[in-house]
C-alpha positions in Angstrom: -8.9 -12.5 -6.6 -10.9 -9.3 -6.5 -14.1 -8.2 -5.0 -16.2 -9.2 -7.6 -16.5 -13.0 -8.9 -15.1 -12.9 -12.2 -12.3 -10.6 -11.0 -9.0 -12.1 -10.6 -5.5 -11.6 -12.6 -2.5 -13.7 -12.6 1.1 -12.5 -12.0 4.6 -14.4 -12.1 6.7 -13.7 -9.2 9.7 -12.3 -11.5 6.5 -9.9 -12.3 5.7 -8.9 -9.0 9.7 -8.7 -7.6 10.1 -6.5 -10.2 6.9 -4.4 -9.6 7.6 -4.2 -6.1 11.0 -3.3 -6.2 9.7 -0.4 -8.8 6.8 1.1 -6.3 10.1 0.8 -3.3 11.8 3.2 -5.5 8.6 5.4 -6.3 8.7 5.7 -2.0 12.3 6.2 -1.4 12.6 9.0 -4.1 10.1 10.4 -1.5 11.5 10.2 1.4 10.1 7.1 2.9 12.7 5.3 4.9 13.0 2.4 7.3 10.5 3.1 10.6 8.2 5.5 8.6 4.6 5.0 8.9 2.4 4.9 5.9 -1.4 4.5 5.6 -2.8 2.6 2.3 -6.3 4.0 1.0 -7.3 1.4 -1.6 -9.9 -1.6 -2.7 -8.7 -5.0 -3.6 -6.7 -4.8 -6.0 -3.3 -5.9 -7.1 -1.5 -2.9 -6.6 -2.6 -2.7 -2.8 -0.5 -6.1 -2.4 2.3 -4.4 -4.2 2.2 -1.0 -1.8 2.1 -3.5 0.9 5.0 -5.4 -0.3 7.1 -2.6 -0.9 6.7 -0.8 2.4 7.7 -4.3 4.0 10.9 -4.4 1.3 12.0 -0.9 3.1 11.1 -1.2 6.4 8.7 0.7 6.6 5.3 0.4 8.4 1.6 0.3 7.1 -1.6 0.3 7.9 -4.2 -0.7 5.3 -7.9 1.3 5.3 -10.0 -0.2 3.0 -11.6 2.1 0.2 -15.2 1.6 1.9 -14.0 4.0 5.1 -15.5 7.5 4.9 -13.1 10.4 4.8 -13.5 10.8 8.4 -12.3 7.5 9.1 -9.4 7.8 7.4 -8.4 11.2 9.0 -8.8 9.3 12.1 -6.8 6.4 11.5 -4.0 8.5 10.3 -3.9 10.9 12.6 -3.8 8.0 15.0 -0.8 6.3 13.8 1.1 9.8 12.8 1.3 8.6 9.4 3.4 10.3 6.9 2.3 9.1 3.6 -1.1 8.1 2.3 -1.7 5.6 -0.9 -4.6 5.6 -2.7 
């Protein structure tokens, strides 16, 4: 379900295993390994479970910032936890 009342999409598991395991990939290929700290910059939307779901499949660690945070927020918040990747 999304932020607005008629928003919502439906996805199989086999669907999502196999976009997870795809978006893994996408962050391995750049250097994201196990213990690496990643902030996610993004609204509710399906892809932000997927992000989420894929840093947990490599071990690595996230912090979600919702997409209403100003720019300085974020800085903060990354800065705080020594991120190395942002997804937006």
């Amino acid at each position: 379900e999304g932020n607005e009342p008629g928003d919502s999409t439906k996805i199989t598991y086999r669907e999502l295993l196999h976009k997870v395991c795809q978006f893994a990939n996408v962050l391995r290929s750049q250097g994201v390994k196990k213990g690496d700290r990643i902030s996610i910059y993004m609204p509710m939307i399906l892809e932000l479970v997927i992000a989420m779901l894929a840093c947990a499949r490599i071990g690595a660690l996230h912090s979600v910032v919702f997409a209403g945070f100003s720019a300085d927020s974020l800085c903060e918040r990354i800065l705080d936890c020594g991120c190395s990747v942002l997804i937006t």
